[in-house]
C-alpha positions as CSV (number, residue, x, y, z in Angstrom):
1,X,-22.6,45.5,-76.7
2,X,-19.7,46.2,-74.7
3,X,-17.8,43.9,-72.3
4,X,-16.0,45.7,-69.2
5,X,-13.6,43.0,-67.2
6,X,-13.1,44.9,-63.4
7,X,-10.2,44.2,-60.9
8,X,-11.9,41.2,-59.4
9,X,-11.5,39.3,-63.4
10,X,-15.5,39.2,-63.6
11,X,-16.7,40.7,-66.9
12,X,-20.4,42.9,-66.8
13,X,-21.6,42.9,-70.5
14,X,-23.4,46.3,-71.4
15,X,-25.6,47.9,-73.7
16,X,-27.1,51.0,-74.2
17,X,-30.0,52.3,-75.1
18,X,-29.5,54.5,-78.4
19,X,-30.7,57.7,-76.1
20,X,-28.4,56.9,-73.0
21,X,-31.4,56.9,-70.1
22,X,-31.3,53.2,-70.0
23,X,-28.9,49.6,-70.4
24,X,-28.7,46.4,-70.3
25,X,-26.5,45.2,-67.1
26,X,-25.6,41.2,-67.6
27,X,-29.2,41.2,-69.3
28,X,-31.2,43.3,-66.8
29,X,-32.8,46.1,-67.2
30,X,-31.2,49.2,-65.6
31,X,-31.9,53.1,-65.4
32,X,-29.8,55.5,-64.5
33,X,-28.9,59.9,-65.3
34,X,-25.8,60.6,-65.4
35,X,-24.5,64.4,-65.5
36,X,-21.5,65.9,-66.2
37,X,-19.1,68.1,-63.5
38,X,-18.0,71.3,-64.9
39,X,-14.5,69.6,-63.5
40,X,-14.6,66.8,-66.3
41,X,-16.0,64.2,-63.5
42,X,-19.4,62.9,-64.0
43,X,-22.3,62.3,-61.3
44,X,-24.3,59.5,-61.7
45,X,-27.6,58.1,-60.3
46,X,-27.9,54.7,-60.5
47,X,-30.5,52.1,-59.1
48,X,-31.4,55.0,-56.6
49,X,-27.6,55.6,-55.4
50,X,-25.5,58.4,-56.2
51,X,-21.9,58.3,-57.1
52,X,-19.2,60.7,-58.8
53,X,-16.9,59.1,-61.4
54,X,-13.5,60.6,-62.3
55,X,-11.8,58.7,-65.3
56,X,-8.5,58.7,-64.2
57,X,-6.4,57.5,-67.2
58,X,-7.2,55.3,-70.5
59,X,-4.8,53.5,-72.9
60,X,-6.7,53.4,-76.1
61,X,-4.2,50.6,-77.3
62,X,-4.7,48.4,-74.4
63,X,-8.1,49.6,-74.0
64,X,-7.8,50.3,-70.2
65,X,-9.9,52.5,-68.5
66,X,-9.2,53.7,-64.6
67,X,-12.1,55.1,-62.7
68,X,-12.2,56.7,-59.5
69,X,-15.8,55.8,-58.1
70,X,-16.8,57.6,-54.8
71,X,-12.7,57.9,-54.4
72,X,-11.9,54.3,-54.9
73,X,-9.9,53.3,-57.6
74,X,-11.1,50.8,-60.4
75,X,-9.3,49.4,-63.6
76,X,-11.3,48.4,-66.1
77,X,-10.8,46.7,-69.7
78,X,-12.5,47.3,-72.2
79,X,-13.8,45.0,-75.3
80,X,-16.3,44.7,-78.4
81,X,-17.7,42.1,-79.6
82,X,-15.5,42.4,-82.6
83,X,-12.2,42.5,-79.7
84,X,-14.0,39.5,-78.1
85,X,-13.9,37.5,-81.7
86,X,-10.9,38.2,-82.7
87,X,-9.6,37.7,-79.1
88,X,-10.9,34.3,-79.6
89,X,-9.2,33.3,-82.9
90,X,-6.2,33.7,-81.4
91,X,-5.7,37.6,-83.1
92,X,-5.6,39.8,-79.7
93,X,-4.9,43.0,-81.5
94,X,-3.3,44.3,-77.9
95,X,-1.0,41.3,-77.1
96,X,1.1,41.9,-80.4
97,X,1.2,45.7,-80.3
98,X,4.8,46.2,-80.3
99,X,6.5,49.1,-80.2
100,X,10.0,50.0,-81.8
101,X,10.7,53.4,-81.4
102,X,9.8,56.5,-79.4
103,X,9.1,60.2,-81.2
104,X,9.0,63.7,-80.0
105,X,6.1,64.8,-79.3
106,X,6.8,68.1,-79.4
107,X,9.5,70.5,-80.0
108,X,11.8,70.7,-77.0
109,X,15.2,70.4,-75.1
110,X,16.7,67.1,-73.8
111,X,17.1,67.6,-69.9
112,X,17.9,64.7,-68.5
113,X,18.2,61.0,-69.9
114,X,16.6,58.8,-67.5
115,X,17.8,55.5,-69.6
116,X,21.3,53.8,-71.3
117,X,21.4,51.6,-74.3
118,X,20.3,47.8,-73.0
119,X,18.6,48.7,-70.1
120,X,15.2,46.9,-69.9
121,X,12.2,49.2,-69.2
122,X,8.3,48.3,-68.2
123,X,5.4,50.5,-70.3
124,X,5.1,53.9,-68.2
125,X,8.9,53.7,-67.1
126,X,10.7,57.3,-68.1
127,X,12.7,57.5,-70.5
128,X,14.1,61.1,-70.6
129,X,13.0,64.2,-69.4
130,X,12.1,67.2,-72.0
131,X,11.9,70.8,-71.7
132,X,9.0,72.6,-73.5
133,X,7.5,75.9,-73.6
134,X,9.2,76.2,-70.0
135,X,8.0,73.0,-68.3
136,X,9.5,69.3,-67.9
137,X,7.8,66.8,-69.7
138,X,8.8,63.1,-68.9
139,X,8.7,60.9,-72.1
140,X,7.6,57.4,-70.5
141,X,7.6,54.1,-72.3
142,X,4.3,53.2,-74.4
143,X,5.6,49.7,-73.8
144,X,7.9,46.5,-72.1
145,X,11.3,46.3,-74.0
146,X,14.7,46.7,-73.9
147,X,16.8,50.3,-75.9
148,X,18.7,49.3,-78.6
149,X,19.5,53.0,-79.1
150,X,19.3,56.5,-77.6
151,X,19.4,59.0,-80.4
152,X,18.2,62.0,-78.3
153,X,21.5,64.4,-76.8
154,X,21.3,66.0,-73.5
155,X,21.6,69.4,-73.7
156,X,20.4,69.0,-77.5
157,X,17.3,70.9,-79.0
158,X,14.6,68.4,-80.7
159,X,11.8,68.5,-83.5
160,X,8.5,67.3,-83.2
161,X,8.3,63.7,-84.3
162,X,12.2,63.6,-84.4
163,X,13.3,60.1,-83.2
164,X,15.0,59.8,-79.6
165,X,15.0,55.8,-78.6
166,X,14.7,53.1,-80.3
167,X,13.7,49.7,-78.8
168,X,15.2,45.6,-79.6
């Protein structure tokens, strides 16, 4: 059983049959075939409606999923049973993920440095701009905090998994 919370805060529990062709919805009964697009979307019939469904970004830490359905944009969160328990002794596994430092992920050049020491910065806020393999990658936050220290140099070739900020 899964438990998806949409943007209105309600939360649809779900469970799948083990070959796919039918689920529980909030404890009803519901059929539906669902087909993949050769451009990674899905179509999906569903209680005799049809609908495409892009999955627009998800954060396996935070478990968020973002959906584009029929071109509308839904965020969704996702949770087990076992998130749900834990969640409920007080041991959300999402709410003390804290990072302290941000790697290269890949070999590169330091472009641009899109932060200073102190500055405060929100998850998805970029941090620095690196070249690789002729392109610009921008290195974003994977969380709220404040740098304590940039290690990266403009101008100054990187490793992969060399360090470049570190957070407070």
């Amino acid at each position: 059983m899964i438990y998806v919370e949409l943007n209105d805060g309600k939360v649809h529990e779900i469970e799948f049959s083990k070959d796919g062709a039918t689920a529980q919805l909030n404890g009803k009964q519901v059929n539906w075939d669902i087909k993949a697009n050769n451009d990674g979307g899905f179509h999906i019939l569903f209680q005799h409606a049809s609908c495409r469904i892009d999955v627009l970004n998800y954060d396996k830490q935070t478990k968020q999923l973002d959906l584009s359905l029929n071109g509308y944009k839904i965020s969704t969160h996702i949770k087990t049973e076992t998130d749900r328990i834990l969640q409920a002794m007080g041991f959300d596994a999402t709410a003390v993920l804290k990072i302290n430092e941000v790697k290269a992920p890949m070999p590169g050049m330091v472009l641009r440095l899109l932060i200073h020491e102190g500055d405060t910065v929100k998850k998805g806020d970029g941090l620095l701009v690196l070249e690789a393999m002729k392109m610009e990658n921008i290195i974003k936050s994977p969380s709220d905090g404040i740098i304590k220290k940039i290690v990266a140099e403009l101008g100054k070739a990187v490793e992969k998994n060399q360090l470049l900020i570190s957070f407070e």
